[in-house]
C-alpha positions as CSV (number, residue, x, y, z in Angstrom):
1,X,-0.6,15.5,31.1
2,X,-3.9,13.8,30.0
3,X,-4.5,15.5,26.5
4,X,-8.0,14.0,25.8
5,X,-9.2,14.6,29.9
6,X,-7.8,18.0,29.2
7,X,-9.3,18.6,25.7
8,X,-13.0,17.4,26.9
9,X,-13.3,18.9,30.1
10,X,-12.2,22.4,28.1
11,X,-14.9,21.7,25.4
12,X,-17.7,20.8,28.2
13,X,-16.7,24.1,30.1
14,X,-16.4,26.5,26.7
15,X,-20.2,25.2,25.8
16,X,-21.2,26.1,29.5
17,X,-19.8,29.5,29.2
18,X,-21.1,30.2,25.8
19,X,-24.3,29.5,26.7
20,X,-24.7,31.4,30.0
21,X,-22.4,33.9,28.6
22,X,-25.3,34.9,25.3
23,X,-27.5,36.7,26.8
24,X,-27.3,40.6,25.9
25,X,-27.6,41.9,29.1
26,X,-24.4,40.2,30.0
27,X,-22.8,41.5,26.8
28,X,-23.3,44.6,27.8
29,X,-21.8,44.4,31.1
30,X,-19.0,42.7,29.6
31,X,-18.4,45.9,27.3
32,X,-19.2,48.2,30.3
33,X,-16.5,46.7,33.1
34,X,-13.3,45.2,29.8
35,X,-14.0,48.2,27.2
36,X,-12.1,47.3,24.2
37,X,-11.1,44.0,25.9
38,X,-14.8,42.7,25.7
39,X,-13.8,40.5,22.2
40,X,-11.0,38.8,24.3
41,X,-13.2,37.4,27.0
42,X,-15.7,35.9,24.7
43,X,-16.0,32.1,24.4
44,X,-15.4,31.6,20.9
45,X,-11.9,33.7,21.2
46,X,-10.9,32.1,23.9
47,X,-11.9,28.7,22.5
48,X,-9.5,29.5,19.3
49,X,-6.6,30.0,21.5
50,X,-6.9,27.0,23.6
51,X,-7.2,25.1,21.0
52,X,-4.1,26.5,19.6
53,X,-2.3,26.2,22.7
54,X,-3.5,22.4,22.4
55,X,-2.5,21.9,18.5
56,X,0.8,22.9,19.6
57,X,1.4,21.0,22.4
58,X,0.5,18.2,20.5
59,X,2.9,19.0,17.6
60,X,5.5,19.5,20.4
61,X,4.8,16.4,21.5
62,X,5.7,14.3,18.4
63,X,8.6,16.8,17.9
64,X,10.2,15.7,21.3
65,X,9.0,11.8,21.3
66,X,9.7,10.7,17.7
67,X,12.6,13.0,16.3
68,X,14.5,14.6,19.5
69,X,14.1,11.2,22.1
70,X,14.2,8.5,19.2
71,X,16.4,10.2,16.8
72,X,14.6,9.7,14.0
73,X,16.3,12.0,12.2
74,X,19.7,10.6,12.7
75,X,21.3,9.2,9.5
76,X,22.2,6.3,10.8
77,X,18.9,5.6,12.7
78,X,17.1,6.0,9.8
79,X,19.3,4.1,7.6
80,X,19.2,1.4,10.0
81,X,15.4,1.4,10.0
82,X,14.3,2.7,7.0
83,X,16.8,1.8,4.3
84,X,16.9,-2.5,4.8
85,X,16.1,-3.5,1.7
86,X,15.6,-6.9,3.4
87,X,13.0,-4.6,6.0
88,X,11.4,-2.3,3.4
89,X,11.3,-4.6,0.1
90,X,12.8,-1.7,-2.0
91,X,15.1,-1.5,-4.4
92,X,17.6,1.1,-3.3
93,X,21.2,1.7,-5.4
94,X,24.6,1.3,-4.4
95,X,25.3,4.9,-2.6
96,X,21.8,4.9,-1.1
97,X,22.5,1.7,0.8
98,X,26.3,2.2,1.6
99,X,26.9,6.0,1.0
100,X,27.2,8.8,3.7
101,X,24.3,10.8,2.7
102,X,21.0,10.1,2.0
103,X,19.7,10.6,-1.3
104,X,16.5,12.8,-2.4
105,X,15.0,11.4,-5.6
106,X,14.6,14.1,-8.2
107,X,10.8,14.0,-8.6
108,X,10.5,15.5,-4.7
């Protein structure tokens, strides 16, 4: 999917409908034909949700890519990449480099 196509063609067509949508005659009719649905089919509500629906997809999205399909949450992975001193320039002890678990400083 193109995100940023997706994204901008959403925001160009939620200003459209916003402002053809303000009138009060059309509010209204809105509140005549939905009743207590009228709040639902207003711009602004329905610009919230997309844009949750987009926020999530994106977080979705770096879930899947950098943590499920690169394993970067694999101890070995991350050791491998992350832990080289040689790589990374820091000092790391004895169990960090060569131990089975990773270690959590204290100050986190």
């Amino acid at each position: 999917m193109n995100e940023p196509l997706v994204s901008w063609t959403f925001l160009i067509v939620v200003l459209v409908w916003g402002s053809c949508t303000r009138s009060i005659e059309y509010q209204q009719g809105l509140t005549r034909k939905c009743g207590k649905f009228a709040p639902f089919l207003q711009w602004y509500f329905v610009a919230g949700f997309c844009l949750l629906l987009f926020f999530t997809r994106t977080l979705w999205d770096v879930i899947r890519f950098e943590y499920i399909h690169m394993n970067f949450l694999n101890p070995d992975q991350y050791k491998e990449q992350h832990l080289d001193p040689d790589k990374t320039h820091i000092g790391l002890s004895h169990d960090e480099q060569y131990g089975n678990v990773l270690t959590i400083p204290s100050f986190l």
